[in-house]
C-alpha positions in Angstrom: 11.6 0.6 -4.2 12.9 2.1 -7.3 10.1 3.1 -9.9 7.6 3.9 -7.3 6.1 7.1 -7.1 5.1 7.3 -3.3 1.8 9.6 -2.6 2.1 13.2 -2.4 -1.0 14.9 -1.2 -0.1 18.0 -2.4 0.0 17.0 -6.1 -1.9 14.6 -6.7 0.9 12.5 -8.7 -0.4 8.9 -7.2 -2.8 7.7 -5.2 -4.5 4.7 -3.8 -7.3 3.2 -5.7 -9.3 0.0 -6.1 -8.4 -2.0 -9.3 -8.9 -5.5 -10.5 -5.2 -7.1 -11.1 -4.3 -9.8 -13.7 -1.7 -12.1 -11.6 -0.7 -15.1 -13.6 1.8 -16.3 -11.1 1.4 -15.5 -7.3 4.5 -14.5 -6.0 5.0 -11.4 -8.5 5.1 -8.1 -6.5 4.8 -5.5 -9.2 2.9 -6.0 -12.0 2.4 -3.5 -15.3 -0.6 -1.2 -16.2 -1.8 -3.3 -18.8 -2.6 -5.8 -15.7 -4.6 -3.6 -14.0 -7.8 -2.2 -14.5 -9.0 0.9 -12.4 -12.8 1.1 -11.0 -14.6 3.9 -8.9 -14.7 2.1 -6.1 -14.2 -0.7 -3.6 -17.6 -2.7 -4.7 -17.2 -2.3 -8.3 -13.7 -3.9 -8.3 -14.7 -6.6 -5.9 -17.8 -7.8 -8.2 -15.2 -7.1 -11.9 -13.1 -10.0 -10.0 -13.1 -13.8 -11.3 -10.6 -15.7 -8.7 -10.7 -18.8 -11.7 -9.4 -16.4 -14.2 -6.8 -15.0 -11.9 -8.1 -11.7 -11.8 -8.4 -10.4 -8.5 -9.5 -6.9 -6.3 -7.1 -5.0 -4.8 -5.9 -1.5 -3.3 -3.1 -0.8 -5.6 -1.3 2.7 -6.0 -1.3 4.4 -9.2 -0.2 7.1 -11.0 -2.9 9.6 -12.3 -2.5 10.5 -15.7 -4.7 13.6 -17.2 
């Protein structure tokens, strides 16, 4: 897929990480940072979701910036 930075373990470049994800329409399949918010962890994404809202939990992977 062009633009995707696939995971490297050995730098650290992206990773997989629980987020909540703005999708206004359903059948997008890449979506920009600014609809995506990052959280610690699996249960703190799950209860920042709102379904009505059409924000939703997911497993995305991200770039890490420092």
């Amino acid at each position: 897929m062009k633009g995707m930075v696939p995971p490297d373990p050995l730098t650290k470049v992206s990773q997989e990480q629980f987020a909540v994800v703005y999708v206004p329409k359903r059948n997008r399949k890449r979506f920009s940072a600014n609809c995506i918010t990052v959280y610690e962890d699996r249960d703190a994404a799950i209860a920042a979701a709102d379904p009505d809202k059409k924000y939703f939990a997911a497993l995305v992977l991200a770039r890490i910036f420092h």
